[in-house]
C-alpha positions, 0 to 999 in steps of 0.5 A: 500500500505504501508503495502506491504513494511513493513517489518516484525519486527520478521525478525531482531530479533537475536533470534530464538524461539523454543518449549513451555515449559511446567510448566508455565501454563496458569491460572498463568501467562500471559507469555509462556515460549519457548526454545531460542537461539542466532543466531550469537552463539547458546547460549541458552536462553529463551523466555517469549512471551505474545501473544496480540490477546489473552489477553485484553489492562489490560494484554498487559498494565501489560506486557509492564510495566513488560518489562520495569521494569525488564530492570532496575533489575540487581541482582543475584537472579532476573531474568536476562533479554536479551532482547526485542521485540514488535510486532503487535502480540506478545511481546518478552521478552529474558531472561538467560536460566531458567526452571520453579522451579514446572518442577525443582522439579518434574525432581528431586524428586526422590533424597530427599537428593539433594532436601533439600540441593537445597530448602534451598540454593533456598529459602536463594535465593529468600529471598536474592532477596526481601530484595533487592526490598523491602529495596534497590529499594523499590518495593513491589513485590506482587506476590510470589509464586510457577509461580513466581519462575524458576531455571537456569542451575546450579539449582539456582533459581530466582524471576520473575513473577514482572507482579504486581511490585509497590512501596512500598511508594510515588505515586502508593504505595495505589494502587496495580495492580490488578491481572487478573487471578483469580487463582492468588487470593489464595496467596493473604494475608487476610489483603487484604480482610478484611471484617471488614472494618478497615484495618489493619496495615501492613508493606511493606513486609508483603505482600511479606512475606506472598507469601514467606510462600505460596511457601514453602508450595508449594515447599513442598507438591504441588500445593496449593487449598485454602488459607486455605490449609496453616493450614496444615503443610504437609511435611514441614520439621520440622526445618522450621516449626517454621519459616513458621507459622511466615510466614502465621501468621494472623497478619501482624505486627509479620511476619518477614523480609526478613533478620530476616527470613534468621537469624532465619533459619540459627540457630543451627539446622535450615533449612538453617543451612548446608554445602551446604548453608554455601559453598556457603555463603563462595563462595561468600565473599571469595575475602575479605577472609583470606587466612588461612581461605580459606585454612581451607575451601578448605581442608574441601570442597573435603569430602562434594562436593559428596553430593551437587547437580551436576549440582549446583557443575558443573556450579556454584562451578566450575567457583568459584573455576577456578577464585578463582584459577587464581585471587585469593590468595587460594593457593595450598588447591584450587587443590584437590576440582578442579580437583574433580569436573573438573570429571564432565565436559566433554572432550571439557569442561575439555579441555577448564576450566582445562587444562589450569590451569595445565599447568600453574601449571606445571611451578609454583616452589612453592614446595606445589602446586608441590605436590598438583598436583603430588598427584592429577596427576591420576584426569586429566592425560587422558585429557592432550595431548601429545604435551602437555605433552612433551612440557609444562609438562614434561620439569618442571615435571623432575625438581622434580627429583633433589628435596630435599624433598623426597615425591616430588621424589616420586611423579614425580616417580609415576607420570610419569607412568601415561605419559609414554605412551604420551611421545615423543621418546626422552623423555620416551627413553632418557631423562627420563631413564637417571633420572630413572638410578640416581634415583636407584643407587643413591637416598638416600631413600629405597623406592624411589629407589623401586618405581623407579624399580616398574615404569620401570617394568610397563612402559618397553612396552612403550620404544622401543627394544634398551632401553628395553633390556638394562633397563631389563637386567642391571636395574632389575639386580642392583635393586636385589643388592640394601641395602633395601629388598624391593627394591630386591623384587621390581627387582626380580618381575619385571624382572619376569613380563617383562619375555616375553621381554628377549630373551633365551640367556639373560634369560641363561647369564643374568636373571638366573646368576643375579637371583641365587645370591639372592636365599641365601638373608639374606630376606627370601621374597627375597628368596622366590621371587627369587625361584619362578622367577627361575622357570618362566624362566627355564620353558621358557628355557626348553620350548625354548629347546624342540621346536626350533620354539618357541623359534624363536618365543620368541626371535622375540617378545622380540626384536619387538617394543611395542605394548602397548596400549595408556591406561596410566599404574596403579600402580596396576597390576603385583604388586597386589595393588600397591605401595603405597606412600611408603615415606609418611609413612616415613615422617608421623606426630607425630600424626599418629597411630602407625603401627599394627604389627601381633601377636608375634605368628602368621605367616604372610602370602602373596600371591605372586603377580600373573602377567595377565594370559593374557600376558603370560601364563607363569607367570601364574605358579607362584601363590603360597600362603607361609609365606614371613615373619619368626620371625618377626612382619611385617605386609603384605597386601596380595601383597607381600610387597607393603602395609607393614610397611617399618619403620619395614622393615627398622629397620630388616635391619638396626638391620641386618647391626649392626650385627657383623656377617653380612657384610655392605651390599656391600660397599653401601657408604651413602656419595655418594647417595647426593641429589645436582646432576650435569649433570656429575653425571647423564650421569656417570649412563647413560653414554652408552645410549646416549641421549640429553642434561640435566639441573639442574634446582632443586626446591630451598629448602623451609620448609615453604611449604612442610616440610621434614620429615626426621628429625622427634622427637625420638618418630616417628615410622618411620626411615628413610633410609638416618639415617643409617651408610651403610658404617659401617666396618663389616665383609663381610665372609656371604655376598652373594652378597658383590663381585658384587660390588667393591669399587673404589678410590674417591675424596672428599673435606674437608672444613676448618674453617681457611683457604679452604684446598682441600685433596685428600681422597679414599675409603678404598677397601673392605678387602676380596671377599666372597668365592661363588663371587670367586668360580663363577669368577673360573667357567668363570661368570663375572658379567662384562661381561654381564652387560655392559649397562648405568645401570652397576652393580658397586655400583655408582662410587665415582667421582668428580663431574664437579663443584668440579672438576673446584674448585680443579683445581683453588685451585691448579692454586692459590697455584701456584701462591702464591709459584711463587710470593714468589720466585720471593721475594725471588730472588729479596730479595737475589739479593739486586735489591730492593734498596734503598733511597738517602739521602740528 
């Protein structure tokens, strides 16, 4: 009757039991390893289940006592029990989720490379877990081998199988277990079952020891038959072998212990002495580690991770690197390991363990880590959200913009290529632009204002109508007027490749004026570039001309929005292979290797970068392969100019500038290109785009964690842009494009050493007009008139800025004062009011 309401223990349990497993055979063990999982969260687990009708009292015994000795085990590389239960039927055992290391080994043998590097860190393991039972709770396992062993998700493997656990000394130690599954006998050592009568003597790890050599034979060549099988040493690599035969020697005595094993195999040219194993050695102690030395070992981690097991690289070295990241003192060297290994997590995964990191990374004002990230932008700009990105990333990513370290402008440059397509209106149409419009007037550095010109013929798909016809009719227009040739190249290029977005009457009144004034560059590329750009766009014209209804057709596609898709842009494309970090090669270390230029009697040859065929056909028409360099040593990558030497391009033009029959380039004055920028200054370029508000909020200045290379030794290569005198008084009769710009009246203000003096200075105007600018002017072409965006095309005009202007207006109201007290004495001295005293 009572039996009627009993309610089935199995009922509450809070785990559900799945299928068998294979690869713990019976013969073995007297567990059956099952698939489990929680039932309040799905957590996987597994399940050992001893089945009580099967088996005699000896094995339910042996059981019982394997639960209760494992509850009390806590190390990392012991099988970590969950939990329990004990039915009428079955005993229960839960435990983290585990595979049998014999399935391990057969799932992974095709790759030998990951094997090895698995089996040495697994054994370092396993030996790691019996030092701690033999030396720390003093239990002798007696029964290691290859049943004994399994490996959880990450591939680390643990010690279990403690069926026949018992001390090493005290009560019980003369009495082992005895071992019910005959097939369990082989790995016995012979001391066991010694003949003579005399027993030998042993120590309490030889048993143990012995075990550990049966499961390297095991892990390397099977299953093992015999005892006597463990003569043949099979396919056990060759810098183990000597540690084996310590292992299976006949006498005890000399077997070592589990820390002189681990000594030994970690000698020069032993087993265990890898990257693999010393990663993880590292990985472990990092937190007493010094942080030179943690960045020693990140910097070395990213070139050995590709050769490490993935899934050990997933699951283990990740989460390492992550608390390292939020806990520890890793600093920026950390970044480039991460996101390497965060590629091999899935979009929840990622969305989970590293966004948040990045995000949080954003907001850090240390100028190294702001680097790191930039440069590893491209590994996890597809996973970031675009509430995220116009929220969190974008407000501090511009602030790279006003840095005084080039390469971090560069950077940011590059990297919001990669955003623009998750970038709100406002932000990709107004905030950025205004940014991008300093940065190509302004910027001190050549290729900076280059780059700047190559992202904005990328992204124009991207803004909407209004913006575009402005940035590819004023922008690539300026870009053909800076001093750096390659910056020219950069316009013309672009303005080609963005074809398909001018309408006919700004391909006539725009692109075609502003594009034959490069056509006579001092930079044959430039002119060769400009040639065939001409082209493109008379053959659209023409085409225009002789078909009214393609012409409707163009202008509507040039004035529709974007239909860009949502795949981030690359810096390849109509740009061949890309800008590269073009700064970095300004800013290199003395160490880096010299340039290789072509040889003095070679031409150098280029194939003229060829826009998608796809896109319009009408680019298509510009593949021509001719020389872009004459007379010079430049040495092109086969994309026109992107993967040159720039210090050679540089010193042509700066060689081109200290030419007496050259002019200065028009009137490009250094002095306004200033790295300290103020909201005035930016909205001066932008000031007919409109937008929001704008905030200087610069990174502050520190060499101790990116050094600006600008200033580097007299024996650098590289020379950059900054160095050179763009305002040298020289003549201006062959310049071809010196009348686009005119010099206007500036303020500055002279600091001096006494006593703050603020005088008023302005800028010697340019002493003649080139004969072809005033030829044009006659004809009725003013470059004013069609050029009337934010962009402009006057050379950045000189202003005060707002700070400046707010110091010279209370320098004058202190004048002021000090002259008006001085009256007043004077007055009060001449009128005699002063008076005087009395006297007794």
């Amino acid at each position: 009757m009572w039996s009627f309401f009993s309610r089935d223990p199995a009922k509450g349990f809070p785990y559900e039991v799945g299928e068998k497993i294979i690869g713990l055979e019976s013969d073995q063990s007297i567990w059956s390893l099952h698939e489990g999982k929680q039932k309040s969260n799905g957590q996987p687990v597994s399940v050992f289940m001893f089945d009580v009708t099967s088996h005699n009292e000896t094995d339910r015994q042996t059981a019982q006592a394997s639960v209760k000795r494992l509850k009390t085990l806590r190390h990392p590389n012991v099988l970590t029990f969950l939990d329990s239960l004990e039915t009428d039927k079955c005993i229960y055992m839960v435990t983290e989720r585990v595979l049998p290391l014999s399935r391990h080994l057969k799932e992974n043998e095709s790759n030998p490379k990951m094997i090895e590097l698995g089996v040495a860190w697994g054994l370092h393991q396993i030996v790691k877990g019996l030092s701690f039972l033999l030396n720390t709770v003093n239990l002798i396992h007696n029964n290691v081998c290859m049943s004994s062993m399994f490996v959880d998700a990450a591939g680390e493997w643990k010690l279990g199988g403690i069926d026949y656990m018992y001390p090493a000394s005290g009560e019980g130690s003369n009495i082992p277990p005895i071992k019910t599954l005959p097939a369990l006998e082989r790995y016995d050592p012979p001391e066991k079952t010694n003949s003579s009568g005399r027993p030998k003597k042993t120590t309490k790890w030889s048993a143990d020891m012995w075990g550990l050599g049966c499961l390297i034979w095991e892990t390397f060549n099977g299953s093992l038959p015999r005892t006597s099988s463990l003569k043949v040493i099979g396919k056990i690599p060759k810098s183990l072998v000597r540690s084996y035969c310590e292992l299976v020697s006949a006498n005890p005595i000399t077997r070592p212990s589990p820390d002189k094993f681990l000594d030994n195999c970690k000698l020069h040219d032993s087993f265990m002495n890898n990257h693999f194993v010393q990663t993880n050695l590292f990985l472990e102690e990092i937190q007493i580690k010094e942080p030179h030395e943690q960045t020693t070992f990140f910097n070395d981690l990213t070139n050995h991770l590709d050769n490490f097991p993935r899934d050990y690289s997933k699951h283990k070295i990740l989460p390492q690197l992550l608390n390292v990241f939020q806990f520890g003192n890793g600093g920026p060297a950390v970044l480039p390991p991460l996101f390497k290994l965060g590629k091999l997590l899935d979009a929840a995964e990622y969305q989970a363990q590293i966004v948040p990191c990045v995000v949080k990374l954003f907001s850090s004002t240390d100028r190294a880590t702001r680097i790191h990230l930039l440069r590893q932008l491209p590994l996890f700009a597809e996973h970031l959200q675009p509430v995220v990105v116009n929220s969190q990333v974008f407000p501090n990513m511009i602030t790279g913009f006003m840095d005084t370290n080039p390469a971090i402008r560069e950077q940011s440059v590059k990297g919001m290529l990669l955003l623009a397509p998750k970038l709100s209106d406002n932000n990709l149409n107004n905030e950025l632009m205004k940014h991008f419009a300093r940065l190509q007037s302004r910027d001190d550095q050549g290729p900076i204002r280059t780059n700047t010109t190559v992202c904005l013929g990328k992204m124009v798909a991207y803004l909407n109508p209004a913006t575009r016809h402005k940035v590819i009719s004023s922008a690539f227009a300026r870009a053909m007027k800076d001093p750096f040739p390659a910056a020219r190249v950069a316009g013309i290029l672009a303005m080609c490749n963005t074809i398909q977005y001018f309408n006919t009457a700004d391909c006539a009144t725009k692109a075609l004026p502003a594009l034959c004034g490069t056509t006579v560059d001092p930079d044959k590329q430039v002119r060769d570039n400009a040639f065939k750009t001409i082209k493109v766009f008379i053959e659209k014209l023409e085409k225009a001309s002789n078909n009214p209804e393609e012409a409707a057709k163009m202008n509507e596609t040039a004035a529709s929005a974007s239909t860009a898709s949502n795949t981030p842009a690359s810096w390849t494309g109509w740009m061949s292979t890309g800008v590269t970090s073009i700064t970095s090669k300004l800013y290199t270390s003395k160490s880096a290797p010299a340039p290789t230029n072509a040889g003095k009697d070679e031409k150098v040859t280029s194939t003229v970068p060829t826009p998608s065929a796809n896109s319009d056909p009408i680019k298509a028409k510009q593949e021509h392969t001719e020389p872009l360099v004459e007379d010079n040593n430049q040495q092109n990558n086969g994309d026109g100019w992107e993967d040159q030497e720039w210090n050679s391009v540089e010193k042509d033009f700066a060689e081109k500038v200290e030419d007496k029959d050259e002019d200065n380039c028009d009137g490009w004055d250094s002095s306004s290109w200033n790295n300290t920028t103020t909201k005035e200054d930016i909205e001066d370029v932008y000031n007919d785009w409109g937008g929001g508000g704008w905030e200087d909020s610069s990174f502050q200045d520190d060499d101790s964690q990116v050094e600006d290379k600008t200033t580097s030794s007299k024996d650098s290569a590289f020379t950059p842009t900054s160095s050179y005198n763009w305002s040298k008084d020289v003549k201006t009769t062959e310049d071809n494009f010196f009348g686009a710009f005119t010099a206007k009246p500036k303020k500055a203000i002279v600091q001096n050493n006494t006593k703050a003096r603020l005088t008023k200075t302005s800028m010697t105007k340019p002493s003649a007009v080139t004969k072809p600018i005033a030829k044009e002017k006659e004809d009725g072409w003013d470059q004013d008139e069609w050029d009337t965006s934010g962009w402009g095309d006057d050379s950045t005009q000189e202003v005060l800025s707002k700070a400046d202007k707010l110091k010279l207006e209370r320098e004058e109201k202190r004048k002021l004062r000090q002259k008006q007290l001085q009256e007043k004495r004077a007055a009060k001295s001449a009128s005699g009011k002063l008076g005087a005293r009395k006297c007794d």
